[in-house]
C-alpha positions in Angstrom: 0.0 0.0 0.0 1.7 3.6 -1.0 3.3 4.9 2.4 5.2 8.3 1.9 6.7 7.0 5.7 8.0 3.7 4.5 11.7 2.9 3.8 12.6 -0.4 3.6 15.5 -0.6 5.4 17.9 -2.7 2.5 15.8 -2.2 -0.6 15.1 1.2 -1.4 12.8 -0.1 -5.0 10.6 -1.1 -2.1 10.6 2.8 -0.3 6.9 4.2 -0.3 5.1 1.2 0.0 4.0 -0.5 3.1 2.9 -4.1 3.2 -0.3 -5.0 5.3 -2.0 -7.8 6.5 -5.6 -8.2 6.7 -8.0 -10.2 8.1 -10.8 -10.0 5.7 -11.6 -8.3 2.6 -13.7 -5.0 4.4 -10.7 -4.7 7.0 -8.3 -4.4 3.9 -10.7 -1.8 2.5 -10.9 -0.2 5.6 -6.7 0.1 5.9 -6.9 1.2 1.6 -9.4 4.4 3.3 -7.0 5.5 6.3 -3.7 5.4 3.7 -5.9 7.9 1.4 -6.6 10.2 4.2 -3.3 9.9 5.0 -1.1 13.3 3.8 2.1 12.5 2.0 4.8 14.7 3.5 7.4 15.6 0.6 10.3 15.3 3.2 9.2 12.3 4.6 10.7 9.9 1.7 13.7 11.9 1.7 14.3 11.5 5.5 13.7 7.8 6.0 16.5 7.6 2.8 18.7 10.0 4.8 18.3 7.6 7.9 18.8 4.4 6.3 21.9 5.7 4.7 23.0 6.8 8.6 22.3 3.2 10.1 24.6 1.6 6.7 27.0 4.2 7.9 26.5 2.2 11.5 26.5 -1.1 10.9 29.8 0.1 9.1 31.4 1.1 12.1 32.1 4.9 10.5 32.5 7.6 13.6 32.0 10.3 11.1 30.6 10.5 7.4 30.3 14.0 5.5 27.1 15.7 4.6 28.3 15.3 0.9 28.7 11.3 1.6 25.1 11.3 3.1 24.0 13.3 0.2 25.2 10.9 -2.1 24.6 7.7 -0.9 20.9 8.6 -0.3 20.4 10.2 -4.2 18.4 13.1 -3.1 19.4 16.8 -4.3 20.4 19.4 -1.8 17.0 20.7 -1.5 15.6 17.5 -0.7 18.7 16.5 1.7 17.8 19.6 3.8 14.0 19.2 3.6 15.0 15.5 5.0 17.1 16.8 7.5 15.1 19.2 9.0 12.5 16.5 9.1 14.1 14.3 10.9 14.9 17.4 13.3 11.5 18.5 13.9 10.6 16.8 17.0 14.8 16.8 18.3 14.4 18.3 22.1 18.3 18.3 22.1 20.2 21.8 22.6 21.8 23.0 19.5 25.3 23.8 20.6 28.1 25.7 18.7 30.9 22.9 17.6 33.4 24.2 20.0 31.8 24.0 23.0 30.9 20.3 25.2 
């Protein structure tokens, strides 16, 4: 079913799609109904790239990747690399800091 919040977390042909289970034919129309209401967010694609990229960069064991790495490996343009990072931002409670300070 077409998810703007899916990213599959190895395949990104599958991105955008979510895969459902129902129990009967009505329930499956009934999970069709709430998808359409759903809004798709433009940045939300980009972002679940931009994380998936982060965790490969984990599961890597790299301390430190550049923004232009990140860019790359996730395919997006800058416009949609910042729209997906200030997605992934908007709820971040942390304290923005200036780099040379703890």
């Amino acid at each position: 079913m077409p998810d703007s919040s899916a990213t599959h977390a190895t395949e990104p042909a599958w991105d955008g799609r979510r895969m459902v289970v129902a129990c009967s034919a009505d329930h499956m129309r009934q999970l069709h109904a709430q998808a359409a209401a759903r809004h798709c967010i433009d940045a939300e694609p980009g972002a679940g790239k931009l994380f998936r990229a982060l965790e490969i960069a984990r599961r890597d064991n790299r301390t430190e990747i550049s923004t232009g790495d990140l860019q790359n490996a996730t395919g997006l343009t800058q416009e949609q690399f910042l729209a997906a990072v200030q997605w992934l931002e908007r709820d971040d409670p942390s304290p923005r800091r200036p780099a040379d300070q703890p």
